[in-house]
N, C-alpha and C positions, 0 to 999 in steps of 0.2 A: 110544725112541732109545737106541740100544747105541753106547759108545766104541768096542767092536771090538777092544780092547790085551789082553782076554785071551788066554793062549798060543790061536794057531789062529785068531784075531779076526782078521777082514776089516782092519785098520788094524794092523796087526802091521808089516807090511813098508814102512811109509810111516810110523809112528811110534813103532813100537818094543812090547814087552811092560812092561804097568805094572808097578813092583815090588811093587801093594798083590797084583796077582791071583798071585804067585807068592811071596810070603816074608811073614813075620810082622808087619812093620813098621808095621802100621795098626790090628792087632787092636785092637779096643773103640774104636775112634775113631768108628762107626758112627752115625750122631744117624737113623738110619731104622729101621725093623720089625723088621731083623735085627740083631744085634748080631754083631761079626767082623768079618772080612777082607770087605774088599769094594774095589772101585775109587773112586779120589780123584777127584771130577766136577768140576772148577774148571766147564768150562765148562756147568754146568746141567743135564747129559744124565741118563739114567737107565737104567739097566742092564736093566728090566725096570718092568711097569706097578706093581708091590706095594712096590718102593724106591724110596722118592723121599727127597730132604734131603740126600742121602748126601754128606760131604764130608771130606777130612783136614783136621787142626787145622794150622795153617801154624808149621810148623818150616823150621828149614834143609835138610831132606831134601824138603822141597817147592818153596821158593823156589830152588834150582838146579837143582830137573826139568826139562832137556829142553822135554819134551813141555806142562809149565806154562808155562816160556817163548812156547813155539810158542803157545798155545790165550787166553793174554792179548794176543799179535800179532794176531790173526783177528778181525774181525766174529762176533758170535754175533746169529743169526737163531733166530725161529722164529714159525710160520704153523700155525694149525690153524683149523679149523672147528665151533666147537658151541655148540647147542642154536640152530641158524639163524644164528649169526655168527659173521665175519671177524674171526679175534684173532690181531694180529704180536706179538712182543714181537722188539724188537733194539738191540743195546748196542755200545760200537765204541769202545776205548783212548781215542780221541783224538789231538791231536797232542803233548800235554806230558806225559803220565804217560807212564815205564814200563808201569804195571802196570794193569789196566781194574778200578776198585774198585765200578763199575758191578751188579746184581745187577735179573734179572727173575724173577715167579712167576707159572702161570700152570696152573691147575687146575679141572678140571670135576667139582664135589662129588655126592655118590650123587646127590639131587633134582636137579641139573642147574646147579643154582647154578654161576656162575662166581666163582673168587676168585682177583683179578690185585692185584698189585703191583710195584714199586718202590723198589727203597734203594741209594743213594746212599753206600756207605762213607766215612769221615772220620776220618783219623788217619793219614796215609802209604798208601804203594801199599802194604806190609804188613797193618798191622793194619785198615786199613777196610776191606778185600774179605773180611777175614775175619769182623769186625762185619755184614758184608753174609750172608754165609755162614752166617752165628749165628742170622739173622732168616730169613731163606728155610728152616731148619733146623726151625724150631718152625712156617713157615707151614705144611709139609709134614707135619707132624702133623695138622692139621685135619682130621677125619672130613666133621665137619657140622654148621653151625650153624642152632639154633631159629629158625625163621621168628620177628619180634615183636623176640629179643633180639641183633640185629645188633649196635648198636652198643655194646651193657655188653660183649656178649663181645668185642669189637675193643678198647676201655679195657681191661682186664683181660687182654688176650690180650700187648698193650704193656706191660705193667708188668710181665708174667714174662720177656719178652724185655730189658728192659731192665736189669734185674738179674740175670740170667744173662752178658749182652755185659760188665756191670761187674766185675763176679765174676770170670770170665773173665783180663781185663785185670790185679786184684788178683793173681791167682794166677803170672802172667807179666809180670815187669816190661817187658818188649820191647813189650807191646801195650798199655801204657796210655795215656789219651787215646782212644785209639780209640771210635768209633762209627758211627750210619749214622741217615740218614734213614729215614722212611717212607711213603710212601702206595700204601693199602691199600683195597679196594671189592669187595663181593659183590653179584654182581648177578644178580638173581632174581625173575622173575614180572613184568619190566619196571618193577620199584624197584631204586634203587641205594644201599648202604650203605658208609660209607667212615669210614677213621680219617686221619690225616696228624700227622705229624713231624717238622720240618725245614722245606728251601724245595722237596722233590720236589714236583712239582704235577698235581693232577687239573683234568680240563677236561673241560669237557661240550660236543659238536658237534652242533648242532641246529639243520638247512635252511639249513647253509652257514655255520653262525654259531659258531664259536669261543670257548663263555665260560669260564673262570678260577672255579673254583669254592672251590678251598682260599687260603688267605691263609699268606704265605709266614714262616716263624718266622725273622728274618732282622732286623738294626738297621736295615737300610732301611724297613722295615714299619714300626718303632717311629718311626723319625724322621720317614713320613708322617704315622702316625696326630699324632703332636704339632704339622705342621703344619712340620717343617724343612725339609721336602724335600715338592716335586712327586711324583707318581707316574711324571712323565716321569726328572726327576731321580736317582728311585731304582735307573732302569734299569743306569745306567752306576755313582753313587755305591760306590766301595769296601766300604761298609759293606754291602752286599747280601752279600759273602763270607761274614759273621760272623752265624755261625748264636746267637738266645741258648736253644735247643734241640735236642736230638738223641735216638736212642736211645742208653743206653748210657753216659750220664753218674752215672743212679742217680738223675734225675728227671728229670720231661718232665711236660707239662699237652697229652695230645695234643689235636687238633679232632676233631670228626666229624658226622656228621649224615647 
């Protein structure tokens, strides 16, 4: 999927010429294969099959793009088909943010492995889409991973990203605090491997049946597990907001299995 905003692109005249494909403004911002000038993908797209992750760091020269505006307004879809199935990924503002801190990945590795995910930004319509941005960045690096070592390299894959998002933040005061959730599954040979961080949730649908697989890192979690609160309770309880993990704090105890 091509933007189009290069001078000559199909989407030129309905959204304008991006300033990355025509002037210097982004050189080395590039977190994909190529290093350089390339186009700023808020909405997921990719300019070609070889660049993937590609995104601009969120400055002021991004947060009053036009076309950034425009592309956090919109639904983002996407439907493909492989290795025999039906994979949507779609994400959609909502009604109270400005800004959609929302983030999907969604990749078909050399063997045919599937590796989806989700993250959930956390820290302002700013810096958590960009937290979000950080993680889809390094998921995009993923070649391939060992059949057997799923889920070392999923822990391990988490603790580079989460000291990068922190790091990140240290170096720019405007983005601290910021993070994102995670949940993350490679699925392959009809096994599924998964890491999670946060309250994003994986769910396994099988002969109609809807089951809850990850446990949500949330104070509601902790005040069931202690026996304060219902599970019914927890649905509504405030304390489901307050996450006591995330990426991007400079520690996290992800799950996985």
């Amino acid at each position: 999927m091509c933007c189009g905003r290069q001078p000559g692109g199909g989407n030129v005249g309905r959204c304008g010429v991006c300033p990355a494909a025509v002037g210097g403004w982004f050189d080395g911002f590039n977190q994909g294969e190529r290093g350089g000038r390339i186009c700023w993908l808020v909405a997921g797209t990719f300019c070609n099959d070889r660049v993937q992750g590609s995104f601009a760091e969120k400055r002021a020269s991004c947060r009053t793009c036009l076309f950034y505006q425009k592309v956090h307004a919109e639904e983002i879809v996407t439907t493909l088909t492989a290795a025999g199935r039906a994979v949507v990924g779609r994400s959609d503002r909502g009604l109270v943010r400005k800004g959609n801190e929302d983030r999907y990945f969604i990749r078909r590795l050399a063997d045919g492995a599937l590796l989806l995910a989700v993250a959930d930004g956390l820290g302002g319509e700013v810096a958590g889409d960009y937290a979000a941005e950080l993680l889809r960045g390094h998921l995009a690096g993923v070649r391939d991973v060992a059949a057997g070592e799923e889920q070392g390299f999923f822990l391990e894959l988490v603790e580079v990203i989460d000291a990068t998002i922190l790091q990140e933040a240290e170096r720019h005061p405007e983005l601290e605090g910021m993070g994102t959730t995670l949940v993350c599954v490679l699925v392959r040979d009809g096994r599924a491997s998964w890491v999670h961080v946060g309250d994003s949730r994986l769910y396994l649908f099988r002969r109609a049946v809807l089951r809850q697989v990850t446990r949500d890192h949330n104070f509601a979690r902790y005040l069931v597990d202690e026996g304060v609160l219902t599970a019914e309770q927890a649905r509504t309880d405030p304390s489901r907001h307050h996450l006591d993990q995330c990426v991007g704090q400079g520690f996290c105890e992800p799950d996985s299995g």
